[in-house]
C-alpha positions as CSV (number, residue, x, y, z in Angstrom):
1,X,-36.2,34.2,87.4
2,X,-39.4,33.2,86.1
3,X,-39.0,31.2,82.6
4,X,-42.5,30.3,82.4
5,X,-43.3,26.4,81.9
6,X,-40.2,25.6,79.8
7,X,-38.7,22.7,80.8
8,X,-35.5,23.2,82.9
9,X,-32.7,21.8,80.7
10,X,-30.9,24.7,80.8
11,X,-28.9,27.1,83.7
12,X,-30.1,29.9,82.7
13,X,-28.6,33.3,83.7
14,X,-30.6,36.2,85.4
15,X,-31.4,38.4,82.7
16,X,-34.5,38.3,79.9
17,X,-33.6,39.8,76.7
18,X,-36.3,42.0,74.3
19,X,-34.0,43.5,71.6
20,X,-30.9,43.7,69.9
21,X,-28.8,45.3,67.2
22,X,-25.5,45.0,66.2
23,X,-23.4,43.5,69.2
24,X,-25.6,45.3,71.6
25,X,-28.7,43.2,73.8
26,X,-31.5,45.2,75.8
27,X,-32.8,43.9,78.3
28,X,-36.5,44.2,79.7
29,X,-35.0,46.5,82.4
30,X,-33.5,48.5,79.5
31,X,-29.8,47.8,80.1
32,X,-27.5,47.5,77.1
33,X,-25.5,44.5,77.2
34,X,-21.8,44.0,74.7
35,X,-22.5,40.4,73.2
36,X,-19.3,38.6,73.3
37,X,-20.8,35.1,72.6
38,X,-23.2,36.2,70.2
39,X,-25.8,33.5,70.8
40,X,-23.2,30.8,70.4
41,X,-21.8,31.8,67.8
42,X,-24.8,31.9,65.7
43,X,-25.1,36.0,65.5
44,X,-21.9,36.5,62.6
45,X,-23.3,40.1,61.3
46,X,-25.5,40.8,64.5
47,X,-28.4,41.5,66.0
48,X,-31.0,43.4,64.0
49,X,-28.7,43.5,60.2
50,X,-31.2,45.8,58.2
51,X,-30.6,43.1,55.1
52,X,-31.1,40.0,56.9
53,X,-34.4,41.4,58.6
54,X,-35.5,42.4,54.9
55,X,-34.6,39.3,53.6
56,X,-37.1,37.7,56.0
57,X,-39.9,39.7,56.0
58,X,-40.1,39.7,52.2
59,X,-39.7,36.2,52.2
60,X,-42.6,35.5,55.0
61,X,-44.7,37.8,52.6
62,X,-44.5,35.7,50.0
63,X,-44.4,32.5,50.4
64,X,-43.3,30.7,54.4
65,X,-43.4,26.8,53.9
66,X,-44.6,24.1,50.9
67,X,-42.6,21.1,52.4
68,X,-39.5,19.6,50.5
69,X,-42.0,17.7,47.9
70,X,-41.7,20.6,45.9
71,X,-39.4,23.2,44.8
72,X,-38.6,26.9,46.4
73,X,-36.5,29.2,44.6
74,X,-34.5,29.9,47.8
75,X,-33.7,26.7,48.8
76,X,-32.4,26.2,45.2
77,X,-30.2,29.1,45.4
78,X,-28.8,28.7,48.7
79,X,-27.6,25.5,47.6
80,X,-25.9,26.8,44.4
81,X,-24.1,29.3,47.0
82,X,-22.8,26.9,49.5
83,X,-21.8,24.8,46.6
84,X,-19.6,27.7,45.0
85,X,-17.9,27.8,48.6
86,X,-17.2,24.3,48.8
87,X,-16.3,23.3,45.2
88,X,-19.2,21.6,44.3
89,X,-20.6,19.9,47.9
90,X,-24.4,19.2,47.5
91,X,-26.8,20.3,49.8
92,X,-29.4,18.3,52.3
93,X,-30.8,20.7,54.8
94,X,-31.8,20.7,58.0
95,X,-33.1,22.7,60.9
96,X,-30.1,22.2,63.4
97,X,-26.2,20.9,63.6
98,X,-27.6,17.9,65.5
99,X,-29.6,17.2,62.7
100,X,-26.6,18.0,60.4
101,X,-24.6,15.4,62.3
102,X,-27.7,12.4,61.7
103,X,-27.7,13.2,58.0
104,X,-24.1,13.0,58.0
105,X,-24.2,9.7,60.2
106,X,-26.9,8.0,57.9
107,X,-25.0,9.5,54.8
108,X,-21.6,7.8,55.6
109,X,-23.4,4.5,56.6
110,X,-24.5,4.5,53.2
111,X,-21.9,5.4,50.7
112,X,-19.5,3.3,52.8
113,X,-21.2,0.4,53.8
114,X,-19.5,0.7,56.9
115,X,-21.5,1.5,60.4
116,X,-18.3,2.7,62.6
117,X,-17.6,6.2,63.4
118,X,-14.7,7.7,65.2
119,X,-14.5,10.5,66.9
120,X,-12.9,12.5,69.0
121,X,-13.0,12.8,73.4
122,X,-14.0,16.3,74.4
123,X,-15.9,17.0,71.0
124,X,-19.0,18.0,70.8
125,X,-21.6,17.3,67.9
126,X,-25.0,17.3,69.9
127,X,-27.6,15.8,72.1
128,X,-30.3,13.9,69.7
129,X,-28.8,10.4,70.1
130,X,-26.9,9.9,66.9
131,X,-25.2,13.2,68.3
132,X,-24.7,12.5,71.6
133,X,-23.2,8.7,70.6
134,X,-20.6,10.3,68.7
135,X,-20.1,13.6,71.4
136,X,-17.1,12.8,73.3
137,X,-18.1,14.1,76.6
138,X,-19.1,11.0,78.8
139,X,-20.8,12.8,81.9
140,X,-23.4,14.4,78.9
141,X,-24.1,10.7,77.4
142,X,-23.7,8.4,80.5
143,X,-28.0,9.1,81.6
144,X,-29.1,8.0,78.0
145,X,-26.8,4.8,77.5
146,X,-27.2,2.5,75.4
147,X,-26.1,4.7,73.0
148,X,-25.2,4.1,69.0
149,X,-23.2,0.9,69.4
150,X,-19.8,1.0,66.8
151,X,-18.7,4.2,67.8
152,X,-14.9,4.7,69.1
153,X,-13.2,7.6,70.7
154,X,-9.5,8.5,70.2
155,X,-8.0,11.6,71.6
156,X,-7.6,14.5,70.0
157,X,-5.2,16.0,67.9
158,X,-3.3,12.5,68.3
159,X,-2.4,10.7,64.8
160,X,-1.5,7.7,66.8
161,X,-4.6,7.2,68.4
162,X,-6.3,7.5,65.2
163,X,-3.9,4.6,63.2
164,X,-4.8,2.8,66.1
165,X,-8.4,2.7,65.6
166,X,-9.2,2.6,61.8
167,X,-10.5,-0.7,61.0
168,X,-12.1,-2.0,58.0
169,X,-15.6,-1.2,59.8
170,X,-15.1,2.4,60.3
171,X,-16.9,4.5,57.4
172,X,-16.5,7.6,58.7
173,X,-14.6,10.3,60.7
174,X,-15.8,13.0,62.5
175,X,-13.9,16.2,64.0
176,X,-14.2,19.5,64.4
177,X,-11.6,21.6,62.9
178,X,-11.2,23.5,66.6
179,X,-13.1,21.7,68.9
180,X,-15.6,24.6,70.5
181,X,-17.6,23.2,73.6
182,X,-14.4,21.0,75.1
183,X,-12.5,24.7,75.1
184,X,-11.4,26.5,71.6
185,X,-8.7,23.7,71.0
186,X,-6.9,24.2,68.3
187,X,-4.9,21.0,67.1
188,X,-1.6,21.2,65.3
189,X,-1.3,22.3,61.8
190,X,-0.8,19.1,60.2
191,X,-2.9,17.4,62.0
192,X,-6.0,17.1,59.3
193,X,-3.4,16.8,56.4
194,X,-2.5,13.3,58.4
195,X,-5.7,12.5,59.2
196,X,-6.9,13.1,55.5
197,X,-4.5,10.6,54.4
198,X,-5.9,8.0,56.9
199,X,-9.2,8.5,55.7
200,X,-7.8,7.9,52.3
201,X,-6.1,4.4,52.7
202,X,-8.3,3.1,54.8
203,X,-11.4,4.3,52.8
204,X,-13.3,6.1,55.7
205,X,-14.8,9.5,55.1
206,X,-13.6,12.4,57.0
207,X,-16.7,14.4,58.1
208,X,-15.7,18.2,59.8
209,X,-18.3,19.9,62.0
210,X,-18.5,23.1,60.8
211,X,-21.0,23.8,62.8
212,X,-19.2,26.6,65.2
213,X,-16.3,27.2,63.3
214,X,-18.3,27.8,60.0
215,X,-19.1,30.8,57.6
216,X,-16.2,33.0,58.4
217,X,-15.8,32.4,62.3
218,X,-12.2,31.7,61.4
219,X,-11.4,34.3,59.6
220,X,-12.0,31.8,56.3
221,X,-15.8,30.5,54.5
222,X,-14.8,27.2,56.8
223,X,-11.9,26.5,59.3
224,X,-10.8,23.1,57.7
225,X,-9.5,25.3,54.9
226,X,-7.0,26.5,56.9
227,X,-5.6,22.8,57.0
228,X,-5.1,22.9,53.1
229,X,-7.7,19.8,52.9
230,X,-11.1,19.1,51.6
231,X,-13.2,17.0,53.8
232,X,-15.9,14.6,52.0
233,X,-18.6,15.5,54.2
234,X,-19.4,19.0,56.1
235,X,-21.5,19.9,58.7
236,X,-23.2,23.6,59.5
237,X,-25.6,25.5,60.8
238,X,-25.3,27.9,63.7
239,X,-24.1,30.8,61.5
240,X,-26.2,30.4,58.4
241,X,-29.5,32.1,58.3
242,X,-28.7,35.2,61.0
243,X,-30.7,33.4,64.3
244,X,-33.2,31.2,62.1
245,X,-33.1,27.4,62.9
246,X,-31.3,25.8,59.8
247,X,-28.5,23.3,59.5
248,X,-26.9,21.9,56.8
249,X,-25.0,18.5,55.4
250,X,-22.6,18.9,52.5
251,X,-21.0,16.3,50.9
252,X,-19.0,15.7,47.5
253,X,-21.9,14.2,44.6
254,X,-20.4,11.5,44.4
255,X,-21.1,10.6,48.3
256,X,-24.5,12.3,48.1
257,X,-25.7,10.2,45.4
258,X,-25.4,7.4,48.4
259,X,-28.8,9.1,49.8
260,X,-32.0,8.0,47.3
261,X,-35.8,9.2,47.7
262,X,-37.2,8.3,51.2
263,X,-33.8,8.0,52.7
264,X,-33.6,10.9,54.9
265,X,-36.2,14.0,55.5
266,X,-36.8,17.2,56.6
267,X,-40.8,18.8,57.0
268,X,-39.2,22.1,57.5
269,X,-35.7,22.3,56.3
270,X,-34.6,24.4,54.2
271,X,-38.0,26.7,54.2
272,X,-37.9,29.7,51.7
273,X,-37.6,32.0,55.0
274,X,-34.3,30.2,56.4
275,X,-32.7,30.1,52.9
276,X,-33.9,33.6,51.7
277,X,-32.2,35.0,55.5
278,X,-28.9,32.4,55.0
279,X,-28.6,34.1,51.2
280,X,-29.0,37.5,52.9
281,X,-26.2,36.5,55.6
282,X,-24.0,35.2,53.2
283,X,-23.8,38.3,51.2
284,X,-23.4,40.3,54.3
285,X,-20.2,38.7,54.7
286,X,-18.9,39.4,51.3
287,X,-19.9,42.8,51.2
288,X,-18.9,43.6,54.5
289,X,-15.6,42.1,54.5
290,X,-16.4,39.7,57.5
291,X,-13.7,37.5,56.5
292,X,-11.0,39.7,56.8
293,X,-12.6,41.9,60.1
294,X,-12.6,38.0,61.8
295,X,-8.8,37.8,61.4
296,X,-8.7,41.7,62.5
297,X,-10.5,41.2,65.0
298,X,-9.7,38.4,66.7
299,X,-5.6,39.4,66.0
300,X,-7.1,42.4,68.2
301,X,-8.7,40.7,71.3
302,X,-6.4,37.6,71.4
303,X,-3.7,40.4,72.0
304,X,-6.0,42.7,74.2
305,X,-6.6,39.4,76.2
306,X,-3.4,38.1,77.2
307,X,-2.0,41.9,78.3
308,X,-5.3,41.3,81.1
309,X,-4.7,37.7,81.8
310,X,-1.2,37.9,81.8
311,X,0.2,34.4,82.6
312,X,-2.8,33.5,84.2
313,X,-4.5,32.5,81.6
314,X,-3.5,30.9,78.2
315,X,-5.4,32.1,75.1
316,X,-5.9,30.3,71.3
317,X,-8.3,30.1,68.8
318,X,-8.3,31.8,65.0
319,X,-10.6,34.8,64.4
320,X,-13.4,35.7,66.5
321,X,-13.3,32.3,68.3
322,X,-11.3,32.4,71.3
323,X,-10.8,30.7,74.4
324,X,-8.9,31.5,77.5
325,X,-8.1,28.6,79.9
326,X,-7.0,29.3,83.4
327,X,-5.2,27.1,85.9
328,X,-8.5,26.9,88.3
329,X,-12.1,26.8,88.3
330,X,-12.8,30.7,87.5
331,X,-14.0,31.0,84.6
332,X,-18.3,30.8,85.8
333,X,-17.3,34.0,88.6
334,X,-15.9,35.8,85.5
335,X,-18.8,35.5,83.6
336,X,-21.2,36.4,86.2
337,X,-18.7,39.3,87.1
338,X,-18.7,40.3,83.3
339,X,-22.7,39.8,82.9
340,X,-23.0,42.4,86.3
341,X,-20.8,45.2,84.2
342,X,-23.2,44.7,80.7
343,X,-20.8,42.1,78.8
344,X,-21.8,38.1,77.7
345,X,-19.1,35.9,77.5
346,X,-19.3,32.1,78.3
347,X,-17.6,29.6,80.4
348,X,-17.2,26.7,77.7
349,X,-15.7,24.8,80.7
350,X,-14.7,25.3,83.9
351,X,-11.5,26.5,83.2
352,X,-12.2,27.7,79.5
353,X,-13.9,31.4,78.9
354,X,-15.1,31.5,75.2
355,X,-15.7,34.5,73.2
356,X,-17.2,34.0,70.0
357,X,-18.5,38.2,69.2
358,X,-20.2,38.9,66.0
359,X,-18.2,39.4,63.2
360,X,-19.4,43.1,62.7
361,X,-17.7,44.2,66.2
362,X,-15.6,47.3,66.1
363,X,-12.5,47.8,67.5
364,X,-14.4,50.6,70.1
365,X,-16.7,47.5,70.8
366,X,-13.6,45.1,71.4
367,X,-11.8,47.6,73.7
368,X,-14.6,48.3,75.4
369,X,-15.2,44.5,76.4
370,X,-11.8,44.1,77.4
371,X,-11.9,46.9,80.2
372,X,-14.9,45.1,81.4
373,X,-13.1,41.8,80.9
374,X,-10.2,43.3,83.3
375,X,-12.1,44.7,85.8
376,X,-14.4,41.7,86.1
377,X,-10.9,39.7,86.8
378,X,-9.6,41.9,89.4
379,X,-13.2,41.9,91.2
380,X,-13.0,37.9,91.6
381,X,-9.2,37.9,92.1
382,X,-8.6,34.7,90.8
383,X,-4.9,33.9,91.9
């Protein structure tokens, strides 16, 4: 398929996309498409919501980009609204989780004092190379070596492992809440109440990557909530501004008062169009009820999807983000056989399909998907 002169850093599948609205894609052919991955889980209220699109082109009407040496009434509000979800966190942004993930890298290194970071194996937190140090996928980092030196990896959802490795160098830890890319795993429920009271005696931060599991995804504003904990620093993006590139770092004052004038920058992030669509997708979700239809709706396909797997396949996740891991290397052949009948879904891993639909998807919409889901698995006839 011809992709122009783009560089080829991605496997792309065969299909070019023109339009969209609500979960549906058109293609240049004309062919609707149900989008069960919703641009990575970046699409929460859809394609084409009426009061994001406003939200934009008022805002590129008015005013599109002064640089952070000055103020924008947007970028000031948006901050005041993700501080009223988070109790208070302060705002640097960005336009990208990978970007989120440097801030919060620099960030930690300078309220701590401390330059180690541990993570976690099969996370993901990007491919810039503060990122892709502290990603825990080795075959991704392995052609880009040497990569941030102090960084340690621990398994996941293992206390142990993580007593093990706090030392008096380590400023910061960084997890996601479920980790996305490595397969929708969720850990056990008290694993970030243990791993918040690490952090606490040893004096390390605990930094979440919010970044996937973020802005209702869950079924909750963030998924660390579910954990009854509050992280120091949190990372987001994906979700935020309905499709724009933003990303965000948000930590407690007294950590953000670490960062002074000149320590970190942004040319374009948090422009008055990203903040004015982010406000406009944030009260989307509030008025819409996205919260709640992420718990509906995901309580609706995680049911749908084990009466077609069966015992073939093991599903997880909490809301709309939801993995299903089989016992052999199918789950590429069931996306390709999904993509031939008009639905997106993803193979997070070889084993791992991952839906992550927008939030707005009906039940017609989830039903609909499933049939496809089910006759795309008899076609291959995985075993």
């Amino acid at each position: 398929m011809n992709t122009g002169l783009v560089m080829e850093t991605y496997k792309r599948w065969p299909v070019e996309f023109v339009s969209g609205q609500g979960c549906t894609l058109v293609d240049v052919e004309g062919r609707n498409y149900l989008d069960l991955i919703g641009g990575l889980a970046v699409m929460s209220v859809g394609h084409g919501h009426p009061d994001v699109t406003k939200a934009i082109a008022d805002q590129a009407g008015r005013l599109a980009h002064v640089s952070n040496l000055y103020v924008t009434g947007p970028q000031r509000e948006l901050s005041e609204r993700l501080g009223q979800l988070t109790g208070g966190f302060e705002s640097f942004f960005c336009n990208s989780g990978a970007e989120a993930i440097e801030c919060t890298i620099k960030l930690a290194r300078k309220a701590t004092g401390k330059p180690g970071v541990i993570a976690a194996d099969g996370g993901f937190h990007g491919r810039t190379m503060g990122a892709l140090s502290v990603t825990g996928q080795p075959l991704k980092q392995e052609p880009f070596k040497p990569l941030l030196p102090g960084v340690i990896h621990i398994p996941y959802d293992d206390v142990a492992s993580l007593e093990e490795a706090m030392s008096d160098k380590v400023g910061a830890v960084l997890l996601e809440p479920i980790q996305g890319e490595a397969g929708v795993r969720v850990p056990s429920e008290d694993y970030f109440e243990l791993v918040r009271k690490i952090c606490d005696e040893a004096g390390a931060l605990l930094c979440v990557d919010e970044i996937q599991t973020g802005l209702g995804r869950t079924g909750s504003w963030f998924a660390y909530e579910h954990s009854g904990i509050t992280p120091d620093v949190i990372c987001v993006a994906k979700a935020l501004a309905g499709g724009l590139p933003i990303g965000a770092c948000l930590a407690r004052p007294e950590i953000a008062d670490a960062f002074q004038p000149g320590d970190h920058a942004s040319t374009f992030g948090g422009g008055p169009i990203q903040c004015a669509a982010a406000l406009a997708v944030l009260d989307v979700i509030e008025e819409e009820g996205l919260l709640q239809k992420a718990i509906d709706g995901g309580a609706r396909f995680t049911e749908g999807l084990r009466s077609v797997f069966g015992d073939k396949g093991t599903v997880r996740g909490r809301g709309l983000l939801i993995g299903v891991e089989f016992e052999q290397d199918c789950a590429r052949p069931l996306v390709q056989a999904a993509l031939d009948r008009g639905v997106l879904v993803n193979d997070a891993t070889p084993r791992v399909l991952r839906l992550a639909p927008p939030l707005v998807i009906s039940d017609e919409e989830i039903d609909s998907g499933l049939e496809a889901l089910e006759e795309a698995w008899d076609e291959i006839g995985a075993a």
